[in-house]
Every structure is written in structure tokens, then in C-alpha cells.
Backbone bond lengths (Angstrom), bond angles and torsions (degrees), N, CA, C in turn:
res aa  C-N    CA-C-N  psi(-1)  N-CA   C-N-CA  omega(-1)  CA-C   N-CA-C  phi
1 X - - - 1.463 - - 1.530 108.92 -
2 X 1.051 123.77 154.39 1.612 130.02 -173.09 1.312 104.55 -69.48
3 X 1.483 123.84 152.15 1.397 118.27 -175.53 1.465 100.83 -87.69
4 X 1.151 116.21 151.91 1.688 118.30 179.83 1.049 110.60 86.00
5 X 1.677 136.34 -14.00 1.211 118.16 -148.85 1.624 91.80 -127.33
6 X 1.639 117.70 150.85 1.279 98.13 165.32 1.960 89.28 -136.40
7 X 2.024 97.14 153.85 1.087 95.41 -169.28 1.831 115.47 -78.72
8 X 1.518 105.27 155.92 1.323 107.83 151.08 1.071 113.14 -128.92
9 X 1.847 107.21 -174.24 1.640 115.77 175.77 1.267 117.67 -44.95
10 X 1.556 109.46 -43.61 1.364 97.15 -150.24 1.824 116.28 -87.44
11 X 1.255 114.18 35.13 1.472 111.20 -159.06 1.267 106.85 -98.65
12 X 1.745 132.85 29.88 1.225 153.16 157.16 1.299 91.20 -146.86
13 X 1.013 167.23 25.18 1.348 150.12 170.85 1.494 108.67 -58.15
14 X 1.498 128.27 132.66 1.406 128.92 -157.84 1.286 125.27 49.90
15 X 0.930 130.92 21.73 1.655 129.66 -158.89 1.624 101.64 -118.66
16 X 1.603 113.97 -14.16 1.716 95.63 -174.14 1.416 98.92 -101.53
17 X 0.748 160.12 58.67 1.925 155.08 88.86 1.378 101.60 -53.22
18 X 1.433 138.97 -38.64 0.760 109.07 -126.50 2.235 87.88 -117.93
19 X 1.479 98.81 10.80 1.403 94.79 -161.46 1.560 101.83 -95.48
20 X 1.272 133.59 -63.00 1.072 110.09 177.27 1.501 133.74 -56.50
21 X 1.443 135.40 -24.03 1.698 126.32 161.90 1.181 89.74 -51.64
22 X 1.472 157.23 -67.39 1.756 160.54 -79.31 1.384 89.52 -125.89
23 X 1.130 117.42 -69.57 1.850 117.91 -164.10 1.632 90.74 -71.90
24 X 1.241 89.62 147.82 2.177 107.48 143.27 0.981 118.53 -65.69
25 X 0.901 137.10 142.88 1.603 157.54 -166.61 1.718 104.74 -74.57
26 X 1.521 137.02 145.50 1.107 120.84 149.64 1.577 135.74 -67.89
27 X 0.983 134.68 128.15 1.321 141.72 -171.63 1.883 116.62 -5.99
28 X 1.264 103.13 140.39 1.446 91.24 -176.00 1.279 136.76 -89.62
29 X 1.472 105.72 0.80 1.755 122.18 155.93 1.559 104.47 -81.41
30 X 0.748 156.30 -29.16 1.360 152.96 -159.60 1.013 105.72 -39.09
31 X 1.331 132.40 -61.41 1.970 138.58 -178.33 1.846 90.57 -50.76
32 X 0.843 99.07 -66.30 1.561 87.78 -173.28 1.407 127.56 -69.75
33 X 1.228 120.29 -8.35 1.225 101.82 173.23 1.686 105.47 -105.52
34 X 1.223 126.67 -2.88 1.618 121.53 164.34 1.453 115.58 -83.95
35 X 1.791 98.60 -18.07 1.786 86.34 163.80 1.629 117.14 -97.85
36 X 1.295 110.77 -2.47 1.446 102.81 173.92 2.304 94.04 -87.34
37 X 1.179 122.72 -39.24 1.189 92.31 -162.78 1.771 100.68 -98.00
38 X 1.069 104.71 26.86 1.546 104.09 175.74 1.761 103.43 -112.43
39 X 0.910 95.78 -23.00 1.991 115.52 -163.61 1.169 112.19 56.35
40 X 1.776 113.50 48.99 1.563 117.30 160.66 1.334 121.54 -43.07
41 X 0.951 143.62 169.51 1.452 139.39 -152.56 1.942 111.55 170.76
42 X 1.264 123.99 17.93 1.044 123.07 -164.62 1.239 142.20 75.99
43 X 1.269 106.52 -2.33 1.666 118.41 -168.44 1.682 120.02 -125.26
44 X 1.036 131.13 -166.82 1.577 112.47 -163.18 1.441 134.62 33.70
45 X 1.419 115.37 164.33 1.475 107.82 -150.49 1.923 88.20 -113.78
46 X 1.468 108.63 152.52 1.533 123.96 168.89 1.257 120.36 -131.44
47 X 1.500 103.66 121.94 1.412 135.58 -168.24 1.269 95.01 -97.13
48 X 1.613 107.50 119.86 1.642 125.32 -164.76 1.721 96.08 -125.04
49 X 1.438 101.75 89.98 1.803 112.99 -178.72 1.485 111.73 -73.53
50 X 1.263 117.23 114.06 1.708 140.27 175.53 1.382 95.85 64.15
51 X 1.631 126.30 58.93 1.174 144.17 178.18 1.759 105.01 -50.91
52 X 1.109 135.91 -25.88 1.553 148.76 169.85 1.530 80.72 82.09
53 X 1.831 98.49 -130.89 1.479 113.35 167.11 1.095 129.38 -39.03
54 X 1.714 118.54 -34.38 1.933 121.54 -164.74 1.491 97.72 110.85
55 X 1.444 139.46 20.84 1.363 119.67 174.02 1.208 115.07 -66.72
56 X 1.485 128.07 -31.11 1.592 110.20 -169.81 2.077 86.68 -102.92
57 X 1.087 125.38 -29.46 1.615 127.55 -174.41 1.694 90.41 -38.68
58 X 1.650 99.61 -70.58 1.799 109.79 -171.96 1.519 116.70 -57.01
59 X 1.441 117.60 -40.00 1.442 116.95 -167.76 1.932 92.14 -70.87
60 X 1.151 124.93 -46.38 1.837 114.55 -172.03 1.666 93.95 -78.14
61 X 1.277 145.99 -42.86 1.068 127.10 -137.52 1.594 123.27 -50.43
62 X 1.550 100.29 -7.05 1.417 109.06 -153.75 2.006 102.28 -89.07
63 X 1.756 106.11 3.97 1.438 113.88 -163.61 1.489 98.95 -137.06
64 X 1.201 99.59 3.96 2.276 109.86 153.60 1.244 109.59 -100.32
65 X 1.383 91.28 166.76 1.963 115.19 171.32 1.781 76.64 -75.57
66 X 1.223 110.66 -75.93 1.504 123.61 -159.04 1.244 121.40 -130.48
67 X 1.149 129.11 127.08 1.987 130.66 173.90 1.774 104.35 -86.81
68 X 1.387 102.02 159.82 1.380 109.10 165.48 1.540 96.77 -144.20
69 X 1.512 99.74 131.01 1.627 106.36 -171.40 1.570 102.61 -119.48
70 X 1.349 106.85 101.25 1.217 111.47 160.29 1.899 142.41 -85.78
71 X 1.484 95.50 140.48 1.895 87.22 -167.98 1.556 100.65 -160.38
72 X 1.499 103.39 124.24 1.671 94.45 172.90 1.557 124.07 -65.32
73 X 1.546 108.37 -13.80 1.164 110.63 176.55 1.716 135.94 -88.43
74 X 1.598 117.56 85.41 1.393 108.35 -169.67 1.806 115.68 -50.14
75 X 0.993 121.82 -27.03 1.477 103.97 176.52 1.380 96.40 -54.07
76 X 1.183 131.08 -96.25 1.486 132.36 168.20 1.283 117.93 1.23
77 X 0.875 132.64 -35.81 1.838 136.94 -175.19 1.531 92.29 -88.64
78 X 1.190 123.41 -69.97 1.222 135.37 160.33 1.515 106.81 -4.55
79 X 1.384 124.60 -89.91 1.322 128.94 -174.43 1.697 113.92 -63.55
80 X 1.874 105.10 -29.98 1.804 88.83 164.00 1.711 108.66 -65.38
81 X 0.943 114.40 -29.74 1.696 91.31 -165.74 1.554 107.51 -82.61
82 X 1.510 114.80 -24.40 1.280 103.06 154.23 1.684 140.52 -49.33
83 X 1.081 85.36 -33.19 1.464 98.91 176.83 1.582 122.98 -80.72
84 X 1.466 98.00 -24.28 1.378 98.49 -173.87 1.598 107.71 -94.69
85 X 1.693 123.62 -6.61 1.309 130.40 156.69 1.429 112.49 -59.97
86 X 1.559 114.23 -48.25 1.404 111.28 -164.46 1.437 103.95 -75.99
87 X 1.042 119.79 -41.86 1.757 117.49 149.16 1.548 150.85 -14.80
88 X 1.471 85.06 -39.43 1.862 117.91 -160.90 1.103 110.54 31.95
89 X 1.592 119.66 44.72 1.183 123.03 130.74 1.401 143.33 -87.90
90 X 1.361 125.45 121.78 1.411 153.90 -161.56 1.376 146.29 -113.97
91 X 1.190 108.85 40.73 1.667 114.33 -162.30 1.531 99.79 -158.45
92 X 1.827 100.47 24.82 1.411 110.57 -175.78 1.712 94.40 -126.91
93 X 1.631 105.07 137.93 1.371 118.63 -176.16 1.675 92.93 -131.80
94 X 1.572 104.59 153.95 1.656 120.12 -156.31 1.742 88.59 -135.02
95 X 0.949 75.03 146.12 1.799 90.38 -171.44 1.893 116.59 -151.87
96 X 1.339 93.31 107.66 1.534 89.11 -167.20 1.824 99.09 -97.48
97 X 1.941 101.12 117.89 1.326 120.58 -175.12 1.706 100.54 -159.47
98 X 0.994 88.87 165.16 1.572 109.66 168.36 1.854 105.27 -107.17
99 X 1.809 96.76 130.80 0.868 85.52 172.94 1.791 158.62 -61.40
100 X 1.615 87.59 -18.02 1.177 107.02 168.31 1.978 108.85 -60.10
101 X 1.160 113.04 -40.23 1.675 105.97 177.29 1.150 116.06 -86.41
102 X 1.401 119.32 48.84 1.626 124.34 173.01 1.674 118.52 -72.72
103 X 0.869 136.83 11.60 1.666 133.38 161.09 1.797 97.75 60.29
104 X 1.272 113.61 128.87 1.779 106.07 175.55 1.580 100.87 -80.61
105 X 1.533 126.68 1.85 1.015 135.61 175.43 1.742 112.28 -63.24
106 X 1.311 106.12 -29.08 1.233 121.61 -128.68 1.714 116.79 -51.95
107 X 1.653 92.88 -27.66 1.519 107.22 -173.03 1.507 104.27 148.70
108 X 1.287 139.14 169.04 1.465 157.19 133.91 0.882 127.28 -44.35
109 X 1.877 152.91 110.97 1.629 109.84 -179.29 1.682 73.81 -138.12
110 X 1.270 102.34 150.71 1.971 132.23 170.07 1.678 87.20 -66.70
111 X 1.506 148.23 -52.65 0.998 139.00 -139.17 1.390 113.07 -161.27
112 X 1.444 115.24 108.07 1.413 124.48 169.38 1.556 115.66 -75.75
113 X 1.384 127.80 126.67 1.494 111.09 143.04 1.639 132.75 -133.58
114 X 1.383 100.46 159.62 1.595 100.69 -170.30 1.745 107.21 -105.30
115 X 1.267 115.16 69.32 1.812 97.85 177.13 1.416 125.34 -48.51
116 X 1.020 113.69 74.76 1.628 111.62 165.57 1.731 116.13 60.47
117 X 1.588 74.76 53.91 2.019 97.21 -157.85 1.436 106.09 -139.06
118 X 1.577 113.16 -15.15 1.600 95.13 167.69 0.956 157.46 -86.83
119 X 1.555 110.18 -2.05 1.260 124.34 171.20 1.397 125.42 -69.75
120 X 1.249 105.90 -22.71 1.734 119.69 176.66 1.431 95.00 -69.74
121 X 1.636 137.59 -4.81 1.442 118.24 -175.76 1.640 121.64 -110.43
122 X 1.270 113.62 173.45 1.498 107.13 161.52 1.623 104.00 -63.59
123 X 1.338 117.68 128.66 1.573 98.95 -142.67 1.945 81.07 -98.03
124 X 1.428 104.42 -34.47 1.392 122.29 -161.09 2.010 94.36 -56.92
125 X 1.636 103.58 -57.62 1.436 115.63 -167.29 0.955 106.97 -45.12
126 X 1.583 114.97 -51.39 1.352 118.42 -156.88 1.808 124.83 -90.55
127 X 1.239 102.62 -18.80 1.436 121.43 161.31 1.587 126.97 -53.30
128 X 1.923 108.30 -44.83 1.248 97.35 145.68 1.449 144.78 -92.86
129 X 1.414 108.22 4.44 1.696 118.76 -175.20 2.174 83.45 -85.49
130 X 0.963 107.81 -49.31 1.413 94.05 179.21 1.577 117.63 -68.70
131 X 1.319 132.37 -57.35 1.337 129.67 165.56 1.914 109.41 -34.90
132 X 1.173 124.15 -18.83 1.628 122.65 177.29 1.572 109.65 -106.54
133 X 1.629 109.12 -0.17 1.505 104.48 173.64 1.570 108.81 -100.28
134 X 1.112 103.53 -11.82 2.114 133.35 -167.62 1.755 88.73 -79.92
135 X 1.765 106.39 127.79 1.292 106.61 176.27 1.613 107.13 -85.16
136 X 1.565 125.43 172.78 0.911 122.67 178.52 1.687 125.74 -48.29
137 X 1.895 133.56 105.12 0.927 140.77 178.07 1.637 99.91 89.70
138 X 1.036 103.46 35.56 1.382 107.17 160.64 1.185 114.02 -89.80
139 X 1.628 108.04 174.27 1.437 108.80 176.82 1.830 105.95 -141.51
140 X 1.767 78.36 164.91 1.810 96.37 -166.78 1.417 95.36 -124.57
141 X 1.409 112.75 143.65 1.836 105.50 -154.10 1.325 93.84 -154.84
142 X 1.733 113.38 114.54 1.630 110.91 146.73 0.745 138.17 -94.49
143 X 1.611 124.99 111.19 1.257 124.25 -178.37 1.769 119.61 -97.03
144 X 1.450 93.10 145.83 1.815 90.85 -176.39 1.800 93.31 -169.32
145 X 1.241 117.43 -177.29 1.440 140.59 -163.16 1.857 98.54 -97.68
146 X 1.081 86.40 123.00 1.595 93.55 168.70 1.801 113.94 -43.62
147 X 1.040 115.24 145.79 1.688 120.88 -163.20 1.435 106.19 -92.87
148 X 1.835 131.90 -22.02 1.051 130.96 -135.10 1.914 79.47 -116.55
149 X 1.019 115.97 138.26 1.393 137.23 173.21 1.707 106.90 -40.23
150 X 1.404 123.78 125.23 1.418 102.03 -171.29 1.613 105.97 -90.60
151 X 1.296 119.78 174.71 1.485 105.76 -165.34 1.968 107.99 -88.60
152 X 0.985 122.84 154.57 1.545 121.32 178.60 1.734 97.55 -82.18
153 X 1.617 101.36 142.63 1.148 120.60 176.15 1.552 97.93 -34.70
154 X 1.540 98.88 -160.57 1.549 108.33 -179.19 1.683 93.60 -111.19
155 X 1.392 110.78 -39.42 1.651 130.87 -162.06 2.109 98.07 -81.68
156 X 1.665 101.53 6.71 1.605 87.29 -171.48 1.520 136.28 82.16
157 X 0.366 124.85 -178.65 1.746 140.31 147.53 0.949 158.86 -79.33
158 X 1.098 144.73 118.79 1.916 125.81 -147.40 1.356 108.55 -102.36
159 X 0.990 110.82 0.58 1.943 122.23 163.12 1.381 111.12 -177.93
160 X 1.565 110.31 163.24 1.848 123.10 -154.07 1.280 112.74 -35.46
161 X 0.798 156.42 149.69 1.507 133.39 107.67 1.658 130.22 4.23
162 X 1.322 130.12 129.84 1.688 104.70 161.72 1.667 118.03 -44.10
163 X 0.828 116.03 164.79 1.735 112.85 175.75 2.014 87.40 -104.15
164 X 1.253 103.33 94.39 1.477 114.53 179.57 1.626 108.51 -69.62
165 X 1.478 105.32 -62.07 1.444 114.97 156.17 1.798 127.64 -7.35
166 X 1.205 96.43 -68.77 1.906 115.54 -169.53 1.201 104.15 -81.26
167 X 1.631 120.01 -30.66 1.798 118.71 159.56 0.771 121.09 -62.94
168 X 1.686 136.39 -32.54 1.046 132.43 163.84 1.499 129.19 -62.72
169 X 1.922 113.73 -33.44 1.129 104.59 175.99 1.391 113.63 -81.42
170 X 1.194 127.07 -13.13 1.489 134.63 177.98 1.256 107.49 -47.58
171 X 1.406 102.21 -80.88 1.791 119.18 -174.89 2.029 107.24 -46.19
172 X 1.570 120.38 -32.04 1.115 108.57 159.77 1.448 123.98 -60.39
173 X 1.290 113.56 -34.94 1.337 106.25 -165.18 1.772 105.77 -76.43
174 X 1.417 122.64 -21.00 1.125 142.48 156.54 1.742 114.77 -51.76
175 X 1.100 104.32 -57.68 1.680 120.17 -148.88 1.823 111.86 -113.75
176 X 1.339 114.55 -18.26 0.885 114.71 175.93 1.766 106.41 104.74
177 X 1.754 99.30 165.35 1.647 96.15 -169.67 1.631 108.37 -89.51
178 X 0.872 116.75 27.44 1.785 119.73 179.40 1.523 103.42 -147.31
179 X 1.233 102.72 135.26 1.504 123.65 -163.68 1.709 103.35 -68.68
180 X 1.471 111.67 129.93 1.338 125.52 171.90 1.579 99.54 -73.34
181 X 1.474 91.62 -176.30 1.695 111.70 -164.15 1.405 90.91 160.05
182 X 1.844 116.52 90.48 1.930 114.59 158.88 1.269 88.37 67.81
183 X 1.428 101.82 -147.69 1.470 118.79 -158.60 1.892 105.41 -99.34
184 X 1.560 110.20 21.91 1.596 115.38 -178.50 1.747 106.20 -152.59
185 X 1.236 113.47 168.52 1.458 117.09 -167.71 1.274 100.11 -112.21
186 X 1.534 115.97 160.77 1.156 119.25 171.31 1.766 113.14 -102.20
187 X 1.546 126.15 89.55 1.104 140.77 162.34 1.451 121.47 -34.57
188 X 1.447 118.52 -37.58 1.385 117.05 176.52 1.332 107.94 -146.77
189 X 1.672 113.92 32.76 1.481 92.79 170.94 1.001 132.83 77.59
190 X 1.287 113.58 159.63 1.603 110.43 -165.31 1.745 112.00 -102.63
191 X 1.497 89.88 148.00 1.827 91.77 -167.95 1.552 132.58 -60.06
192 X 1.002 130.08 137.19 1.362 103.50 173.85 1.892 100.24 -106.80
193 X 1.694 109.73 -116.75 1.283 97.28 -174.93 1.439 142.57 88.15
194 X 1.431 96.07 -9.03 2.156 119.12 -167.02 0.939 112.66 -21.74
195 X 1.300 97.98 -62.15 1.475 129.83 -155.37 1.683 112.72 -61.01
196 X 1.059 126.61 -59.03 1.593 122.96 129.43 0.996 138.99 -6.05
197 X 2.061 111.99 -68.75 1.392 110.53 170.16 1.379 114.34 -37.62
198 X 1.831 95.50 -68.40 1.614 103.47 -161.61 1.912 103.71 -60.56
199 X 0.721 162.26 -24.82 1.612 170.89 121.96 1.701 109.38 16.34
200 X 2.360 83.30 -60.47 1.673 75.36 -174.84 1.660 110.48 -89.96
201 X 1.373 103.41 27.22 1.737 88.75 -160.07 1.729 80.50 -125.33
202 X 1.419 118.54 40.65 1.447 120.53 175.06 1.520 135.35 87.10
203 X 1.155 102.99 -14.55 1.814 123.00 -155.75 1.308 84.28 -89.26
204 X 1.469 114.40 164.88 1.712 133.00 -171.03 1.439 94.46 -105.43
205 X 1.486 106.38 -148.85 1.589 105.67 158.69 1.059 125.85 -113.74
206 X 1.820 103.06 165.28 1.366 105.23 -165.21 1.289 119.54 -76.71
207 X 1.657 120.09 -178.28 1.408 126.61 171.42 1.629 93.34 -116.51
208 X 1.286 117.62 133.32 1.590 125.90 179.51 1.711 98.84 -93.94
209 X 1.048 101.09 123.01 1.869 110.61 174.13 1.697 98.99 -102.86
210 X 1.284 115.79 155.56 1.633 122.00 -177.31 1.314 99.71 -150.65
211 X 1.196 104.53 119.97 1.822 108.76 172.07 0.808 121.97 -106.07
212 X 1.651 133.59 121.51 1.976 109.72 -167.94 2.040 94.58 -69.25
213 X 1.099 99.90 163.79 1.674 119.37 128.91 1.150 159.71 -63.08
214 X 1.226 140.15 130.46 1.820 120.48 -171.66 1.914 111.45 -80.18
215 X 1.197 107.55 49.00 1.500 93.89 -176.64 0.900 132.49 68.60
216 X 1.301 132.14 -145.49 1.566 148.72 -144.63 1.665 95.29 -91.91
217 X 1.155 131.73 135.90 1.178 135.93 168.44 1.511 113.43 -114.63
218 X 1.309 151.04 150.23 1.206 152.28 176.19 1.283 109.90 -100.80
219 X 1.250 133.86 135.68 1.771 146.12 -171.82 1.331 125.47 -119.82
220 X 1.143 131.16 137.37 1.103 100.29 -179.27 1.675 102.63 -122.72
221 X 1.588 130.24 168.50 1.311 111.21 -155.87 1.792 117.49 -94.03
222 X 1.460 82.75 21.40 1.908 83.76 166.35 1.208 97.30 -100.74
223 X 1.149 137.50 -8.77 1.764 143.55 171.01 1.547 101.29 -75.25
224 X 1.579 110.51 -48.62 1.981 85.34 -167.70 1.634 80.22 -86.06
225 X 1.203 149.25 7.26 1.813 128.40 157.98 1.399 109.33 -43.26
226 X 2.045 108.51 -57.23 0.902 98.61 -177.17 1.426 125.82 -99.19
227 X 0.950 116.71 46.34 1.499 124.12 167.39 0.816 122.42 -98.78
228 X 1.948 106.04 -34.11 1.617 116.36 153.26 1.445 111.68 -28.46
229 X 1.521 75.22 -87.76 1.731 96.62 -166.48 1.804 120.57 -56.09
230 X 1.088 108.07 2.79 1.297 130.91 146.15 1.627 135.44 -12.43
231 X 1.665 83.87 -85.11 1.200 148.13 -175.74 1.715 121.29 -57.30
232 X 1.375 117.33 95.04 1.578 124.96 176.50 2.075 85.52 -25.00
233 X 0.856 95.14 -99.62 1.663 93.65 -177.59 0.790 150.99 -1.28
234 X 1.540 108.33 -38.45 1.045 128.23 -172.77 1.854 104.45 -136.94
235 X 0.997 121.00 30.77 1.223 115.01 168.06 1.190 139.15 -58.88
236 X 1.325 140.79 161.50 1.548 132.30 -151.48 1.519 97.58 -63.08
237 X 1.342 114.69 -67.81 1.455 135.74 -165.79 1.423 99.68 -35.30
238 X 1.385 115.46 -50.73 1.631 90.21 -143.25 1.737 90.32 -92.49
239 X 1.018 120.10 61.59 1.782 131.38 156.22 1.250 117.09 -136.74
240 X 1.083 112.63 -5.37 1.176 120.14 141.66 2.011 115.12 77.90
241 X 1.587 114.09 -122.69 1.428 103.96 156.24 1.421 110.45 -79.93
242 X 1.651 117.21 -3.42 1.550 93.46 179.60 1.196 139.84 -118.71
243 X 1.664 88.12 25.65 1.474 106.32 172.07 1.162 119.16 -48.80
244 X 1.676 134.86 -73.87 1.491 113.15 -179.24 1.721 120.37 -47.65
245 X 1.082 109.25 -19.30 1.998 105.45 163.47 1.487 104.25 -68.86
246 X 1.202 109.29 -51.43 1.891 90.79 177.77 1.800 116.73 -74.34
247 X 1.208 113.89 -4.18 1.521 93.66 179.31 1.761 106.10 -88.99
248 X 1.951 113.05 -37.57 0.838 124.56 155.72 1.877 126.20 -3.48
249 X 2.128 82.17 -76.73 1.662 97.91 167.71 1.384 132.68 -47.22
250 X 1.698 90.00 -38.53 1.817 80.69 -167.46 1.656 94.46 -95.85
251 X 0.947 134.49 -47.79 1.538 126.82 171.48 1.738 108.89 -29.08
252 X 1.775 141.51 -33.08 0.962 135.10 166.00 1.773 100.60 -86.54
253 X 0.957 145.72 20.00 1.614 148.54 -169.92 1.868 81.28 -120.37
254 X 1.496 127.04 -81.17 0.768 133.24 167.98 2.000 119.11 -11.41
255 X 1.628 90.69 -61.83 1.913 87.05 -169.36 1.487 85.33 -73.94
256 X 1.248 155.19 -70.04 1.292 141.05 -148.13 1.166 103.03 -56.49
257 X 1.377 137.20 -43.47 1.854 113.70 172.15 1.342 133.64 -67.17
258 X 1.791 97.28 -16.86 1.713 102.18 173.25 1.430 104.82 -148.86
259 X 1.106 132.47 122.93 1.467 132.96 -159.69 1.273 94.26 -77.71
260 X 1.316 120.18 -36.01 1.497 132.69 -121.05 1.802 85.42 -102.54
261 X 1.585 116.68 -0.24 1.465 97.70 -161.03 1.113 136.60 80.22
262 X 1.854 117.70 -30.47 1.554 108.05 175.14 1.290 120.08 -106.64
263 X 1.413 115.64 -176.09 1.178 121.59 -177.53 1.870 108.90 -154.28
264 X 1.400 96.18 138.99 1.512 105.37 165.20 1.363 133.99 -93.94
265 X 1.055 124.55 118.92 1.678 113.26 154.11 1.647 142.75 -146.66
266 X 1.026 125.09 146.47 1.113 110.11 -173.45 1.458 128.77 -82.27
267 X 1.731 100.73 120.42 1.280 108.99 177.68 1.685 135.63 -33.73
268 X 0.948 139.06 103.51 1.286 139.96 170.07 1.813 127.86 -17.57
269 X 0.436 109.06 144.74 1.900 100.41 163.59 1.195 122.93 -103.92
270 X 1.370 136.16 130.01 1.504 152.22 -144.13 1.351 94.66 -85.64
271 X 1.443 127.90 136.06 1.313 118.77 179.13 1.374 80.91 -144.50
272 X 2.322 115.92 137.21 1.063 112.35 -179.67 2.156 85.20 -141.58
273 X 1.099 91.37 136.78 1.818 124.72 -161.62 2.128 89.21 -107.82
274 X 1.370 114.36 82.31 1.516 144.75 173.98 1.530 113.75 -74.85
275 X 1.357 118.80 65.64 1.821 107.30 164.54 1.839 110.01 -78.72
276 X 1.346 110.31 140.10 1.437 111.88 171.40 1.685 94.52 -110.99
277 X 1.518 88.58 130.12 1.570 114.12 155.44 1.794 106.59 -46.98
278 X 1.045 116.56 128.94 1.881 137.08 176.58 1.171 115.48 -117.38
């Protein structure tokens, strides 16, 4: 959990409509390469920790008996199970908890994962309440986007960049010069360290998985809207009555960097951080 910070509800509040158009997608081998180096096979159950919407719950479900997607946030549950109707996928159950109140009852699962969700937790608590829900040689897996800038084609880009920069100063001039998070800021950011956590909470070491990306993706600017609004940071709520003035703003920030509406960028590469239970 962030130092200084303690969590509340509202630290996605409005934000799940708006997360999957908003984020990039994780890499598009990913299903396949966690079932080739896991040797998924259809069977056993996966426990998907602060699952948000269901992006990684829905993208594996198809290599479980059954998922369980956990999230304190019902909007968020809300839009995974929407999603997983329009899908007609079914062998996924939603469960609104914090991970820290996982019950050792809770169930068995072949495969834990954390999408780019653990730092918001007691990272220590929950590492071993999950490592004791993990059947023997299971695994506990963070997945998230490589951190390091990906490189630009050679041939460029076929339109701007977002202007990431000027979104950022926007939402300050809105929100203040220190990054929100719910009803508290994050003073120093979010923890890293994993490797540690999981250490003291029993786990050996990890195996680092890397998935490339397909490149350049095209955007369009109701997509970086919601990437905003996405965004712990930038979440609907905390603008309060003047949210439609700030979307206003950046939607005219937006047309002056690209008339045209779009935007380029290059996709990230999937990086997933694999401890097996021993």
C-alpha cells in the first residue's frame, strides 16, 4: 500500500465505463503464452485480485474450469459482468471484497493474478492469504505494461502522439500539484519492491515473462477522454461540479494537437512477474 496513504472506496469511483476504451490492451499473445508456460489446459480455478472491469478475468477465462474476479469496487464488477454477458462468457463469478478480506475458506485456484492492482494493497497481508489460497505449484502473477518508453517505429507515426504532458498540467490546474488517490494523495507514490514482498510472504523467485506488442496503435480522442477518466488521478469524482469544464478543456487541448481527432501510440509490452507456490 502507498506510504501515507490509506485506501478508500472511492479511488475508481466512475472510472469503470470508462477503463477499457481508455487503457491499451495487454499484449495479444499473452493468453497464449501463460498457457504454454503455465501448461493451462482448461481445468483449475483463477483468482483475478482487484479484477477492475475483468480484463485479465475475461482474456484467461477461456483456460479455467472457473475464474473468480475479485474487486471492492461494484461499479467495476458491474461493467465486468457486463462485459462478460456480451461475451457469453460464463464460468466467471464477481465478488465484491477487498483483498485483504479473502476468507482461507475462499476456494483453491491453479492461478492467481494481480493486473496492475497490487500496489493499492496490503501488499505483505495479502501475498500470504493468497499464497495459502494457491494449490500446490501454483502460481501468483503480476501482470502490467513494461515501464520503459517503447521505441518509435523507424517510418514514425501516422498521427501525434496524445500531448500526455498538457494532460497532465490540466488536471493539476484542476486537482492540485500532488497526485490524488479517493479521498487522499499519493505523497510518494506507489511502492514497488515485489520481489521482497513475495520473499517474505514465502514465495522463491520469480520467472519474468515478456510479451512483445504489435506496435503503433491508432486512438481516437474520445479514447484518451477515457483514459483520463480512467485514471485513479484523474477520476470522474474528484472534479467534482467541474468536471464537464475540465473535459470541455481538454477535449479543446486535444483538437489543437490533432485536428484530425486521432492519435498514435506505441503499444507497450506485457511484462508478467511468475512466483510458484513450493
Amino acid at each position: 500500500m502507498p506510504k501515507g496513504w490509506e485506501w478508500d472506496e472511492t479511488l475508481y469511483l466512475g472510472s469503470a465505463p470508462y477503463y477499457v476504451p481508455g487503457r491499451l490492451p495487454y499484449a495479444t499473445g499473452l493468453a497464449d503464452r501463460l498457457a504454454r508456460v503455465l501448461a493451462l489446459d482448461g481445468r483449475g480455478h483463477l483468482l483475478d485480485v482487484g479484477c477492475g472491469p475483468g480484463v485479465l478475468a475475461l482474456l484467461l477465462a477461456h483456460l479455467f474450469e472457473e475464474v473468480m474476479g475479485v474487486d471492492p469496487d461494484p461499479g467495476m464488477l458491474a461493467e465486468a459482468a457486463r462485459r462478460a454477458e456480451a461475451a457469453g462468457i460464463h464460468n466467471v463469478r464477481w465478488v465484491q471484497a477487498r483483498a485483504e478480506e479473502l476468507p482461507p475458506d475462499f476456494g483453491r485456484f491453479r492461478v492467481a493474478t494481480f493486473g496492475q492492482s497490487f500496489h493499492w494493497m496490503d501488499r505483505p497481508r495479502v501475498a500470504r492469504l493468497v499464497r495459502d489460497l494457491l494449490e500446490p505449484n501454483g502460481a501468483f502473477l503480476q501482470v502490467a505494461d513494461v515501464k520503459e518508453p517503447p521505441a518509435i517505429p523507424d517510418g514514425g507515426l501516422p498521427f501525434p502522439v496524445p500531448p500526455i504532458e498538457a494532460i497532465e498540467e490540466l488536471g493539476r490546474r484542476y486537482l492540485g500539484p500532488v497526485r490524488r488517490a479517493g479521498q487522499g494523495v499519493l505523497l510518494y507514490g506507489t511502492p514497488g519492491d515485489e520481489i521482497a514482498v513475495l520473499r517474505g510472504a514465502g514465495f522463491g523467485e520469480p520467472e519474468r515473462i515478456r510479451v512483445p506488442a504489435g506496435g503503433a496503435v491508432v486512438r481516437t480522442a474520445d479514447e484518451i477522454v477515457a483514459w483520463v477518466f480512467s485514471r485513479s488521478v484523474s477520476a470522474p469524482h474528484l472534479f467534482g461540479d467541474r468536471r464537464d469544464e475540465f473535459e470541455s478543456g481538454l477535449r479543446r487541448l486535444l483538437d489543437e494537437a490533432s485536428p484530425s481527432g486521432r492519435f498514435a501510440e506505441v503499444q507497450p509490452d506485457t511484462e508478467v512477474f511468475a512466483w510458484r507456490k513450493t
